[in-house]
N, C-alpha and C positions, 0 to 999 in steps of 0.2 A: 945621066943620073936624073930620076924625076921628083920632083915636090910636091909633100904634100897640103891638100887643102886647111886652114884650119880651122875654117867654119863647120869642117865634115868632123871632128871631135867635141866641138860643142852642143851639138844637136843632142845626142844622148842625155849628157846631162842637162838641157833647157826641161826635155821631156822629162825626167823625172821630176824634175822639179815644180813642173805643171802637174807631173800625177800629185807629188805631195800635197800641193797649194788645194789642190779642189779635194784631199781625201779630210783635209783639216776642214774647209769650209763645208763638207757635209757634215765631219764629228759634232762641227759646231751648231750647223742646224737644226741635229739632233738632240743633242745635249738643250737649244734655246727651246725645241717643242718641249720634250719632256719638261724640261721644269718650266713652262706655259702651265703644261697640262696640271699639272702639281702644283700650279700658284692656285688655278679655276677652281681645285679640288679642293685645297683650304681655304679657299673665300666662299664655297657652295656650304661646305662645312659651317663654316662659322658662321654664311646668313642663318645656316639650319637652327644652327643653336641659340643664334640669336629672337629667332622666331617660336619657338620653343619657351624660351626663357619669357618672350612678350605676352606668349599665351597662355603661360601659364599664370603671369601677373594678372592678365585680363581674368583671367577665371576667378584668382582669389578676388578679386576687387568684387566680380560681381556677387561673388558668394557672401562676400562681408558687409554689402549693401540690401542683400535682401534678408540678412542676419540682423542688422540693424534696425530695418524697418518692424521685423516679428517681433526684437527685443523691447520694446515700447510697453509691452504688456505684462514683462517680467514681471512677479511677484506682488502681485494686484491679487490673485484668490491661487488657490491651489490646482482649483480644474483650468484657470488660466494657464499655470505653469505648466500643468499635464500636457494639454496639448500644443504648447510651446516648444516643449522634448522634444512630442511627435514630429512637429514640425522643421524643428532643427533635424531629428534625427535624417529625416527625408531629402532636406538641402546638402547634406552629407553625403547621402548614398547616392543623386546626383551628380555632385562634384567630382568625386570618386569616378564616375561612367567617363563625364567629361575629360577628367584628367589624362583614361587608359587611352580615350581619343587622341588627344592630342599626340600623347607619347606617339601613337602610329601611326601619325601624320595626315590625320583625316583631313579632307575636304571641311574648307571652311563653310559653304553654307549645310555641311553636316552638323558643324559646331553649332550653329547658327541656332539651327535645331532647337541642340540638344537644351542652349542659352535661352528661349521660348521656352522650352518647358519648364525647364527652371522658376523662371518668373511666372509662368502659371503656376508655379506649386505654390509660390511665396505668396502670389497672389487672394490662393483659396485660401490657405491659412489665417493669410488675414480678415478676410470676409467670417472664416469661423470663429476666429478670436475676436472681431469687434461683432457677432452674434450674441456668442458664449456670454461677453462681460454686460450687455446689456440683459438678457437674461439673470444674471448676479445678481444685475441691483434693480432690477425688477422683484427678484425673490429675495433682495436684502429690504427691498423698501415696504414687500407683501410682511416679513417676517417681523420689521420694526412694529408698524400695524399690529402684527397680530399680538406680537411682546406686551405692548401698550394697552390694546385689549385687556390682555390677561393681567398686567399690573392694575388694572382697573378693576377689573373683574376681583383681585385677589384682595386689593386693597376694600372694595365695597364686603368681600367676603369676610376680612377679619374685623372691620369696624363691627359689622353685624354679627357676629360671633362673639366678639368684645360687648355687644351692645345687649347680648343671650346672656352671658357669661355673670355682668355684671348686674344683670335685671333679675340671676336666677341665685344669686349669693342671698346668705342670710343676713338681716341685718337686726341689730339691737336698736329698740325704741328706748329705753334709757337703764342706766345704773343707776345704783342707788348703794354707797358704800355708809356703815353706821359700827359704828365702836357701840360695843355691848359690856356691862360690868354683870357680872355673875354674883347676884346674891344669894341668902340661905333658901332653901326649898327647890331649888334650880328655876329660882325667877332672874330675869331678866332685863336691867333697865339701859335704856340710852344713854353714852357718857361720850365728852369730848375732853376727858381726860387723861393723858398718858396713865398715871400710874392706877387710875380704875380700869383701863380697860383689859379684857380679858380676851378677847376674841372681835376680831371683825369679819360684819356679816357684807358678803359681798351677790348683791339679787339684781338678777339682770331679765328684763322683757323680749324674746326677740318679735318682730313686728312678723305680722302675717304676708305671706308669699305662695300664690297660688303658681309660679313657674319652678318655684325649688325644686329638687330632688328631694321628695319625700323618703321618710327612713332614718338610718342613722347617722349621727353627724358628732364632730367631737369638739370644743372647745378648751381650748387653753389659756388656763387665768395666770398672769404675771403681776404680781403684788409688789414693790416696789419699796422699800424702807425708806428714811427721810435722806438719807447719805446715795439713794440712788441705785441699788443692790436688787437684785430679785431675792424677794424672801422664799428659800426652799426647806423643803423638808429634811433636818438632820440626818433622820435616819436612813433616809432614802438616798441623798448625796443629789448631784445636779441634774436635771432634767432635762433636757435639750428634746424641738422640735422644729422640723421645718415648716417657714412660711412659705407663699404661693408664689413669693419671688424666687426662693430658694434658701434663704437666709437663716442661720440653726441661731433658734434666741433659747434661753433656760427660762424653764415656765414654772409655778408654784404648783397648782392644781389640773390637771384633766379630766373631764367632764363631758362622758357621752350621752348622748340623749337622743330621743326617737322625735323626727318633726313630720308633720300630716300638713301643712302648710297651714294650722292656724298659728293666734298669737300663742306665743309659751312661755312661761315664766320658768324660770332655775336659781338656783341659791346655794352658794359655797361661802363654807365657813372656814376662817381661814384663826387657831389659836394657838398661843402661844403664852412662856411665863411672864413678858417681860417686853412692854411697847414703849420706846422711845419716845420723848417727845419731838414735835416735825409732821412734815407734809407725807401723808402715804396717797402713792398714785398706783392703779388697777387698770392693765389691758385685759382687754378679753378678744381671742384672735378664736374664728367660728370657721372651720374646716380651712389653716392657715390665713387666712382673711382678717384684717385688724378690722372689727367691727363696732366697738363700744373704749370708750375709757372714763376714768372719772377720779376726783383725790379725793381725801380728807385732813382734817387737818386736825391733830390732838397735843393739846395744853399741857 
């Protein structure tokens, strides 16, 4: 009878057992590259994004510092503003270029570039804008000047026009006011008696004026009762005229008359039933002009 070996039935199974060992330590080497490869992949990743994200902060920084340096001039003049726009609108369309850069992962000294021109643009602008504003107040300083001038000029114009004005008015060399008593025959005598008097005579001079306006001219007599009152005509009701300020006063008598620029005498009779005793006072205003006044005073 023979025996068998039994080292000759272990052999089999040692062999599989090696084939399993090394089919596992391949799975596993496999399995440790792959996810190698796939760790490389999300940390290439995430430097990317990370880079991304830096450059795109670099770009606003530098955008909002050449933003900042244009904004200086804000709201100084209007053509300041105008090309302030322009200027901003250009660091925008810029930005904008640079931005699409980055997204496509341009070469950094493409950026590089793009960031140079940049700042040349902010550059010019600025040179335009501290042009422009020095320009402004060259022509704000021309314009003050010439303002001052012409306040000069306007102020010498209406003094001398004030100085035409008031040299070419008429004026009254004197009044002369006189309470009259009506006796028989239609004579005449002077009285400083209320109840003789019948009418007062009111005669005024105007002084010679070779710059008047020759021609015709109208005066307004205002007669004045002793209570203060302009005396008007009944029948007529109240009279109102304007003075050369503007002012409507009610006047008693109107009085036009033709002046050639010598002296002229005029005479308005001003009667009535019935003169109060008291002060009567007389304006006489010569083309709105208060030119003459004078009282009397009756017993």
């Amino acid at each position: 009878m023979s025996s068998e070996n039994p080292n000759s039935k272990s052999k089999p199974i040692n062999l599989v057992l090696v084939v399993l060992i090394l089919c596992s330590l391949a799975l596993n080497g496999f399995l440790l590259l792959r996810t190698s490869k796939q760790t490389t992949q999300i940390l290439v990743m995430t430097q990317q994004v990370d880079t991304l994200a830096e450059r795109k902060a670099d770009l606003q920084k530098e955008v909002d510092l050449a933003l900042a340096d244009l904004e200086q001039y804000k709201g100084r003049s209007a053509s300041l503003d105008s090309l302030l726009a322009e200027a901003t609108q250009k660091i925008e369309e810029q930005k904008n270029q640079i931005s699409r850069l980055i997204l496509t992962n341009q070469d950094y000294q493409v950026l590089k570039l793009r960031y140079a021109e940049l700042q040349k643009t902010k550059n010019e602008y600025l040179q335009r804008l501290a042009i422009l504003e020095e320009e402004n107040k060259k022509l704000r300083y021309e314009n003050t000047e010439l303002s001052v001038a012409l306040d000069e000029t306007r102020e010498k114009n209406e003094t001398l026009l004030t100085k035409v004005e008031l040299a070419a008015q008429l004026r009254i060399q004197s009044v002369q006011l006189q309470a009259v008593e009506l006796r028989s025959k239609g004579k005449e005598k002077p009285t400083d008696k209320a109840k003789k008097t019948d009418r007062i005579s009111i005669a005024f001079t105007l002084a010679p004026n070779s710059v008047a306006v020759q021609g015709s001219h109208l005066a307004y007599i205002r007669l004045l009762n002793p209570e203060g009152f302009v005396m008007a005509d009944a029948g007529l009701g109240i009279e109102k005229f304007k003075t050369h300020q503007g002012q409507e006063l009610p006047f008693s008598k109107k009085l036009e008359f033709v002046y050639t620029g010598e002296a002229l005498q005029r005479e308005v009779i001003w009667q009535q039933d019935v003169f109060p005793a008291g002060t009567y006072s007389v304006e006489i205003y010569v083309d709105g002009h208060l030119s003459g006044n004078q009282k009397i005073a009756l017993y």
